[in-house]
C-alpha distance (Angstrom), angle and dihedral (degrees) to the residues before:
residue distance angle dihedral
X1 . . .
X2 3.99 . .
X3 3.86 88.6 .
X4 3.68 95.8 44.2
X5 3.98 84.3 56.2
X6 3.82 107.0 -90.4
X7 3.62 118.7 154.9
X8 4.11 105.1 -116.3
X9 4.22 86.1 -120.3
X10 3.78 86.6 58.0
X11 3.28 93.5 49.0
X12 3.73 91.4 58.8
X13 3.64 94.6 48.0
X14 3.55 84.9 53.1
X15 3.75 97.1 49.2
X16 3.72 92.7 45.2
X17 3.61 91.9 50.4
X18 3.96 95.3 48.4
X19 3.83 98.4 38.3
X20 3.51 102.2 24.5
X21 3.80 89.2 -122.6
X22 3.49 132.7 126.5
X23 3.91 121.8 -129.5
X24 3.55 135.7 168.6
X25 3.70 137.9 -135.5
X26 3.61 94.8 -114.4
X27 3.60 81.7 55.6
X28 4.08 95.3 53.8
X29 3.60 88.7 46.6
X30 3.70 90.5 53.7
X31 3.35 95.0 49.7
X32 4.12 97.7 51.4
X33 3.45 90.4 52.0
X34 4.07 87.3 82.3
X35 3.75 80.8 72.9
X36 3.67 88.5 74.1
X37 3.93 84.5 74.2
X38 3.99 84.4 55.2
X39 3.66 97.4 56.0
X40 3.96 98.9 38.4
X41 3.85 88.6 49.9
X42 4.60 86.6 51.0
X43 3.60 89.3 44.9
X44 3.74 98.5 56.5
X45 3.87 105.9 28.4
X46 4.17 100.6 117.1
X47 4.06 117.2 -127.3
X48 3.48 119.7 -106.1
X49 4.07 97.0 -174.9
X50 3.83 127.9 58.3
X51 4.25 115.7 -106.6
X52 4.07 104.8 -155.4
X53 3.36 92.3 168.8
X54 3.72 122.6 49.9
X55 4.10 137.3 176.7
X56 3.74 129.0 -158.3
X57 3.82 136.5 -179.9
X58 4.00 136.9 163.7
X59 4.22 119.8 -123.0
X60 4.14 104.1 -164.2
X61 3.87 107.2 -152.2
X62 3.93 132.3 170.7
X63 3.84 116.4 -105.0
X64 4.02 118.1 179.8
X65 3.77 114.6 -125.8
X66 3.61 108.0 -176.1
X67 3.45 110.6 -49.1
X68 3.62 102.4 -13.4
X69 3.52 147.3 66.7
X70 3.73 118.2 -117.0
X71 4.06 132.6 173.1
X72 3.69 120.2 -116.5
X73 3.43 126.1 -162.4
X74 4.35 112.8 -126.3
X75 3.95 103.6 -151.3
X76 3.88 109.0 -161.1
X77 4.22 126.4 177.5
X78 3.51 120.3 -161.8
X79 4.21 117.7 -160.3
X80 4.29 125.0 -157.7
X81 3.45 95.2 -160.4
X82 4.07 118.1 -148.6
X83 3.68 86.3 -86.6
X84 4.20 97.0 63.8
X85 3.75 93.1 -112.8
X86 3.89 120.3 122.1
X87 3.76 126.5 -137.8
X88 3.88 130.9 171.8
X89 3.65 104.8 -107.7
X90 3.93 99.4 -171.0
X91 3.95 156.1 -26.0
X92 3.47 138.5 -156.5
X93 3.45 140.5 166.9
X94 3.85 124.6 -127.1
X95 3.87 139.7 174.6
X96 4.22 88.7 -114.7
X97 3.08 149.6 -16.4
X98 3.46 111.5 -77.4
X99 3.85 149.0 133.6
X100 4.05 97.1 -102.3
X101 4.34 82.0 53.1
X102 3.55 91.5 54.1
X103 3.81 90.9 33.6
X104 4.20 85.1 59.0
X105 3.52 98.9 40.0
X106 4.09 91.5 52.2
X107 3.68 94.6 31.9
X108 4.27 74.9 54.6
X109 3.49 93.9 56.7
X110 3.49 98.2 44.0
X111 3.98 93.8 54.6
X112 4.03 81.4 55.0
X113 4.08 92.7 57.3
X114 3.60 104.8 -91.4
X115 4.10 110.8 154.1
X116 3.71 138.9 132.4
X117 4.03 89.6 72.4
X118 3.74 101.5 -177.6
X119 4.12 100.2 165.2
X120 3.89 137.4 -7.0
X121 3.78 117.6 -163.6
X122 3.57 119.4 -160.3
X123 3.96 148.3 117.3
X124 3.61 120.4 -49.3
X125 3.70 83.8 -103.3
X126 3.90 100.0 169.6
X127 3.57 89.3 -150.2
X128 3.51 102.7 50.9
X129 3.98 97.9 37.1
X130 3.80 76.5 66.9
X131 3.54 101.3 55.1
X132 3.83 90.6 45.4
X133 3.86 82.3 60.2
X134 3.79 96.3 52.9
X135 3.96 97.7 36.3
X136 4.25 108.6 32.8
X137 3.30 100.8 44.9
X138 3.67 114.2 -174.1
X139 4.25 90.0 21.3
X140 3.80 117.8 125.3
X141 4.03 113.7 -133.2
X142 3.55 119.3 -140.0
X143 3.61 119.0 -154.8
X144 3.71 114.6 -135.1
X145 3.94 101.7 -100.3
X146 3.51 90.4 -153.7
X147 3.72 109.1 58.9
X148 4.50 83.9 33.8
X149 3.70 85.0 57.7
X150 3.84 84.6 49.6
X151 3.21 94.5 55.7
X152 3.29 108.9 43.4
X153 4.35 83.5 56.2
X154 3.57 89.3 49.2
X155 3.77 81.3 68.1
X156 3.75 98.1 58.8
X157 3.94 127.9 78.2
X158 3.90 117.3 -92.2
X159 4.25 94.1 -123.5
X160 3.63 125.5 47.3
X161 3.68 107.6 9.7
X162 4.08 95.4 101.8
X163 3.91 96.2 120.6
X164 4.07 92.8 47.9
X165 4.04 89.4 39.4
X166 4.04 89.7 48.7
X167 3.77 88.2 46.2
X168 3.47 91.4 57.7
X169 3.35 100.0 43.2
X170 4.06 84.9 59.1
X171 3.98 89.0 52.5
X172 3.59 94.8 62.3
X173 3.68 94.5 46.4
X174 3.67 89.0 66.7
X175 3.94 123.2 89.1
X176 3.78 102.7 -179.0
X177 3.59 103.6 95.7
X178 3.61 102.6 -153.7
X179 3.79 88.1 54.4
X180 3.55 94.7 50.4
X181 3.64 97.9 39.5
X182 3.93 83.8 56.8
X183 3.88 88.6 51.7
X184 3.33 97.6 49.2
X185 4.16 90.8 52.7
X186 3.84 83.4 50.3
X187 4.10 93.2 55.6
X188 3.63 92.9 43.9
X189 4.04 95.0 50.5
X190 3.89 91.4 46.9
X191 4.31 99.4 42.8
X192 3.82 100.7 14.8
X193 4.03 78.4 98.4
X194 4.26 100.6 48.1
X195 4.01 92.3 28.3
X196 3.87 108.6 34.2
X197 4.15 88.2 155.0
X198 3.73 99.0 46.0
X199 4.32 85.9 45.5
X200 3.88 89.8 42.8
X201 4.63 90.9 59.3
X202 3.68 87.9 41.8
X203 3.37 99.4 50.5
X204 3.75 97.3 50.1
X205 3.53 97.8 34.4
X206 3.80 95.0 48.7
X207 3.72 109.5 88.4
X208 4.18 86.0 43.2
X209 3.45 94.2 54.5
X210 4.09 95.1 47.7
X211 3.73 103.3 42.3
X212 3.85 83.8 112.3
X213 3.66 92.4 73.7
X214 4.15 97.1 23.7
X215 4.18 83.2 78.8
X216 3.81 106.8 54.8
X217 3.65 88.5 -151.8
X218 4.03 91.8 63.8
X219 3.37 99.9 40.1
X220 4.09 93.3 133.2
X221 3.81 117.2 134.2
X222 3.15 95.9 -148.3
X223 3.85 88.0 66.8
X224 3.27 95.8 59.9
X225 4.08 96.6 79.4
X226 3.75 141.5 29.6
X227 3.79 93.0 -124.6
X228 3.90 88.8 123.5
X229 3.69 88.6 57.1
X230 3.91 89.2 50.5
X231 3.33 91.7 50.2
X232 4.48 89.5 55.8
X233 3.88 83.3 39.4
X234 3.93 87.3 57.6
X235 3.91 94.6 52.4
X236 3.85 90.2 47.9
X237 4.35 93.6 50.4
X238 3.98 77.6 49.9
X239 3.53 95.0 58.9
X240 3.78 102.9 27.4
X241 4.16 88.5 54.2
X242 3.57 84.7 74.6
X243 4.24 88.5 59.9
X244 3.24 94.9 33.7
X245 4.06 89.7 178.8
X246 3.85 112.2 36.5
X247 4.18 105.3 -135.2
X248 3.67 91.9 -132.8
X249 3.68 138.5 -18.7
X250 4.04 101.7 -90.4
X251 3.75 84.9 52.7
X252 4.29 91.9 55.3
X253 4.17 88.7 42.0
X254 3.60 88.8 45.7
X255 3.96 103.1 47.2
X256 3.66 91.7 39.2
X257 3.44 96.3 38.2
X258 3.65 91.3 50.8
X259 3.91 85.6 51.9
X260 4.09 94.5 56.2
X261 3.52 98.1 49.1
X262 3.96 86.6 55.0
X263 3.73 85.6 53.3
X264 3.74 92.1 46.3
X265 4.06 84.2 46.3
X266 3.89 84.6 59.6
X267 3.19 104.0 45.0
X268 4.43 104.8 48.2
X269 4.06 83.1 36.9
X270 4.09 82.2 58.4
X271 4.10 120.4 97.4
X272 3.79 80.8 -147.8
X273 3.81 130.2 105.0
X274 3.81 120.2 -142.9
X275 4.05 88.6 -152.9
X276 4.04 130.1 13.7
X277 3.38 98.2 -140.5
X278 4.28 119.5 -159.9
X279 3.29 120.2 -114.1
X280 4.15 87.4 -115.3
X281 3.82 85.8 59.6
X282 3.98 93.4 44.1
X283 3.90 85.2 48.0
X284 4.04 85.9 49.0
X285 3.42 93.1 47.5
């Protein structure tokens, strides 16, 4: 019940009301604290399959420290193993954002056997783009289409901008690079003039945010994005809504820790693959 998001005085009503026995929360707390076990044992157990493909993202949540209420930053790293199936690789949490977190978390998973790095998606986290520099070397990164394309709207007025904002819209539904490279040329010649901002993000964000498609061997939609992550982040903010403010920080790594590796449980227990991948790009791989 804790894991599934219960609050620990629910869980005693519950248990009293079942079993006709009265426990605390103290008790509860007590009790989940064997998960730690759990957690320690995912976070060290070495890799004994290649990941080309890997996804990150950041979840911020509130941990108390002392007296106050600070924001943490939840580092998680998702793997697609040569095979197409997914599995969470690791977690950790750190005081920020930063390149030395993502350095630690990487430099982590590389001490447990991960190699053969082909592509990393994620935001255009300055700090971690770094990191992927200094610790994958010879790994593409993919900027998350979705929150480029964001961006680069977020540049353009609110009214009037339909035919430039549909245009777009077509650009990033194309995955044939030459194509789209050639659109993109075509966009910036024709508004470079009336939207110099909006031209500026998608021409330097533009080769980032289609290196999916630039390597014909990757050329996956659903690498493009982090949307898979968003989807894990969602079932976390579901659970943690219930906390709220995480007591400490063993309790946040161990309740959402707890809740990954059931999501990892899902997903390598599953028949299904998470991408079909052609025999060039298993040959590639």
């Amino acid at each position: 019940m804790y894991i599934q998001g219960v609050s620990t005085r629910k869980v005693s009503k519950v248990v009293e009301t079942l079993c006709g026995r009265t426990v605390s929360k103290s008790f509860i707390s007590t009790l989940t604290t064997k998960l730690d076990q759990h957690v320690e044992a995912f976070l060290s157990k070495k890799f004994d399959v290649t990941y080309p493909i890997l996804f990150s993202d950041v979840l911020h949540i509130k941990v108390r420290e002392g007296m106050r209420v600070v924001s943490k930053a939840f580092h998680i790293v998702m793997g697609v193993n040569a095979c197409g199936y997914r599995e969470i690789l690791g977690f950790s949490i750190q005081e920020s954002e930063s390149t030395q977190s993502w350095k630690m978390i990487y430099e982590d998973l590389i001490k447990r056997g991960l190699k053969n790095v082909k592509m990393i998606t994620s935001d255009a986290h300055k700090g971690e783009v770094e990191a992927i520099k200094q610790c994958i070397l010879g790994a593409s990164w993919q900027r998350c289409q979705v929150h480029f394309m964001r961006n680069v709207f977020d540049r353009l007025p609110k009214k009037q901008t339909e035919m430039i904002r549909s245009e777009l819209k077509g650009l990033f539904k194309m995955n044939e690079i030459n194509a789209a490279r050639a659109f993109k040329n075509e966009i910036a010649n024709r508004y470079e003039q009336k939207y110099p901002n909006m031209i500026e993000v998608l021409e330097s964000g533009f080769e980032d945010g289609f290196q999916y498609c630039s390597i014909p061997e990757m050329n996956y939609n659903r690498l493009k994005s982090t949307n898979m992550l968003e989807r894990v982040n969602e079932e976390i903010r579901r659970r943690e809504k219930v906390i709220r403010i995480f007591p400490n920080e063993a309790s946040a790594l161990r309740l959402i820790g707890t809740i990954l590796i059931d999501i990892n449980d899902e997903w390598t227990t599953s028949t299904r693959q998470y991408i079909q991948f052609t025999q060039q790009t298993k040959n590639w791989l």
